[in-house]
C-alpha positions in Angstrom: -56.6 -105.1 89.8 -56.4 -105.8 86.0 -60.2 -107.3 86.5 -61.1 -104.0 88.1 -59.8 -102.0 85.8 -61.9 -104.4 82.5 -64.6 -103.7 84.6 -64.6 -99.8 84.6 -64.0 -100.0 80.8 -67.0 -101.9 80.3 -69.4 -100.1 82.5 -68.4 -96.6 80.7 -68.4 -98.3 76.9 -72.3 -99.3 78.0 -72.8 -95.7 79.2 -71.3 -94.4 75.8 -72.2 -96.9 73.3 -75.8 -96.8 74.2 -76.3 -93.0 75.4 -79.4 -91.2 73.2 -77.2 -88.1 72.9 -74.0 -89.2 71.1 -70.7 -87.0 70.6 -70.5 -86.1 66.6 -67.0 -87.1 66.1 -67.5 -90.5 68.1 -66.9 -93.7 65.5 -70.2 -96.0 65.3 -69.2 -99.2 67.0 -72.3 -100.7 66.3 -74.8 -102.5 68.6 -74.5 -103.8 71.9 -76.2 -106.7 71.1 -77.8 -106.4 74.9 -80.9 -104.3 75.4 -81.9 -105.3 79.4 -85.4 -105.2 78.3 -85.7 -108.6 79.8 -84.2 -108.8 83.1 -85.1 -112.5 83.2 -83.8 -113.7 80.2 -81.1 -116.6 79.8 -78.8 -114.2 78.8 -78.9 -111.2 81.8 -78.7 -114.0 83.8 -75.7 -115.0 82.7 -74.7 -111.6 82.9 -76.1 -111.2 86.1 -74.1 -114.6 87.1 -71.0 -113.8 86.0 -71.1 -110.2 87.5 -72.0 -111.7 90.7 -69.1 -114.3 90.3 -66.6 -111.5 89.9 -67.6 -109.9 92.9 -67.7 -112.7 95.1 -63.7 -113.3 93.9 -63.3 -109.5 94.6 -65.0 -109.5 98.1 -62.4 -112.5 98.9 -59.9 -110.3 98.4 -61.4 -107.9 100.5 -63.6 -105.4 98.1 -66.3 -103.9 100.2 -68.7 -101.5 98.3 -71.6 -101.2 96.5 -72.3 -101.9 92.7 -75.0 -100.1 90.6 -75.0 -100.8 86.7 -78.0 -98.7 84.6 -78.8 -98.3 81.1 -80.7 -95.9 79.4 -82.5 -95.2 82.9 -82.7 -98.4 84.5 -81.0 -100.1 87.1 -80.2 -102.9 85.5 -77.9 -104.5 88.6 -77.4 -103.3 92.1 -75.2 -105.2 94.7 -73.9 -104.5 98.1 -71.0 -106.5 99.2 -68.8 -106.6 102.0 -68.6 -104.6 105.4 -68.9 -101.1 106.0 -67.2 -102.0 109.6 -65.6 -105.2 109.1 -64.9 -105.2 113.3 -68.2 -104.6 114.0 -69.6 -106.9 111.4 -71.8 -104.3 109.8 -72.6 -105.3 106.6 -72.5 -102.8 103.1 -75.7 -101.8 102.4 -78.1 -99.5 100.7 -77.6 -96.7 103.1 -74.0 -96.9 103.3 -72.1 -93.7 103.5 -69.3 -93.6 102.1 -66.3 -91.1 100.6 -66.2 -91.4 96.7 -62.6 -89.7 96.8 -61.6 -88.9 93.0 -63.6 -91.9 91.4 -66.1 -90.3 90.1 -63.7 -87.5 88.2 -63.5 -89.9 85.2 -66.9 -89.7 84.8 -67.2 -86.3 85.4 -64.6 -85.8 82.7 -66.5 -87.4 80.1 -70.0 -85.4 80.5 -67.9 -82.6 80.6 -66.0 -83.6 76.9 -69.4 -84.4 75.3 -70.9 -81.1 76.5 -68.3 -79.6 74.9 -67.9 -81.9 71.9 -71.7 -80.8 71.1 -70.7 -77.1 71.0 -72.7 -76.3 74.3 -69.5 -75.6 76.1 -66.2 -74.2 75.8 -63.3 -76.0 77.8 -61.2 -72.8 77.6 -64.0 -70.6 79.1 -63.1 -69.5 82.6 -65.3 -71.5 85.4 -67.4 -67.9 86.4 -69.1 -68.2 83.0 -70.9 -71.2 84.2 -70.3 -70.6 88.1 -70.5 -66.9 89.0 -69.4 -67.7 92.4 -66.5 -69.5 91.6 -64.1 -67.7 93.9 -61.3 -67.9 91.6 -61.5 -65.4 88.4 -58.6 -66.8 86.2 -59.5 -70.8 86.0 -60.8 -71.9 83.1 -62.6 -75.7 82.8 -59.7 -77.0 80.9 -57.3 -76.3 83.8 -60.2 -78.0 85.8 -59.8 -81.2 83.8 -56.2 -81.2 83.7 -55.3 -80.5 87.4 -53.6 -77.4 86.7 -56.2 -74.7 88.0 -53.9 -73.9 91.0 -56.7 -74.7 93.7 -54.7 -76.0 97.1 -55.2 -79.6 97.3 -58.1 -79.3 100.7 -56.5 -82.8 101.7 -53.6 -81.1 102.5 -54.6 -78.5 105.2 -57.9 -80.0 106.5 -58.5 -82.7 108.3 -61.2 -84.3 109.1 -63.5 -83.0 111.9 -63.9 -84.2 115.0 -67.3 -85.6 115.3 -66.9 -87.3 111.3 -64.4 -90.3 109.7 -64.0 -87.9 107.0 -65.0 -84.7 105.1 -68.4 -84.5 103.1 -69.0 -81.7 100.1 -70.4 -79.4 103.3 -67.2 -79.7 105.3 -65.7 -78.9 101.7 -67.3 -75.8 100.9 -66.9 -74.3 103.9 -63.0 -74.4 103.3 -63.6 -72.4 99.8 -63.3 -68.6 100.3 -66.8 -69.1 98.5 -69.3 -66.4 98.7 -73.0 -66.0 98.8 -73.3 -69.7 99.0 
């Protein structure tokens, strides 16, 4: 888990370290030092090894997903590992759907903090100034980011339907008293 967690921190410092449009109250940290513009150099090999290595330890342990590292536009490594039905032997692929859950909030979180660090917008404007048909009038983006808006946790009251393993962003919006969508 500890791994997992290195991992994430690395993958976001290469997003933020090397992103064109930098927050202006962001220390420099300097360089890199890797720039992927040779994806068959000694050294993304290395990378590409170790990466590769990790996963294969992970996947032991019974990680199935998929993997897709990118900087400054480029896929820079892209892996599929593990089942997407382990009883049926179906292996994770490319076209694998699958339910993202909250991990992408984090994420989410930080585009939302740079927009806002760069003045271009307000954390304590309410969600219609930038949705209109955000059915709720009193929630602004900060309460958004904190988990405080008030919205009912969908988990809670819908279940999945019957012909799905679980709910996609359709099945979601359909439960918001959202309208004119």
């Amino acid at each position: 888990m500890k791994r997992k967690v290195i991992l994430t921190y690395i993958v976001v410092l290469f997003s933020i370290l090397n992103s064109n449009a930098k927050p202006d109250r962001v220390p420099d940290f300097g360089q890199m030092g890797y720039t992927f513009s040779n994806l068959n150099s000694p050294e993304y090999k290395e990378i590409e090894r170790k990466l590769d290595s990790f996963y294969a330890d992970e996947v032991a342990k019974g990680f199935s997903g998929s993997v897709l590292l990118g900087y400054r536009g480029k896929i820079v490594y892209e892996r599929y590992f593990g089942y997407s039905d382990k009883a049926k032997g179906i292996p994770w692929g490319p076209t694998t759907i699958s339910q993202l859950a909250s991990t992408s909030k984090p994420f989410t979180s930080a585009a939302i903090l740079s927009l806002s660090d760069k003045g271009l917008l307000n954390i304590d404007d309410k969600v219609t100034k930038y949705l209109p048909e955000f059915p709720y009038d009193n929630v602004t983006v900060k309460m958004l980011l904190n988990h405080r808006s008030g919205l009912k946790d969908y988990t809670n009251f819908a279940g999945a339907p019957s012909d799905k393993p679980f709910l996609d962003n359709e099945d979601i919006v359909k439960l918001l008293p959202i309208k004119n969508l």
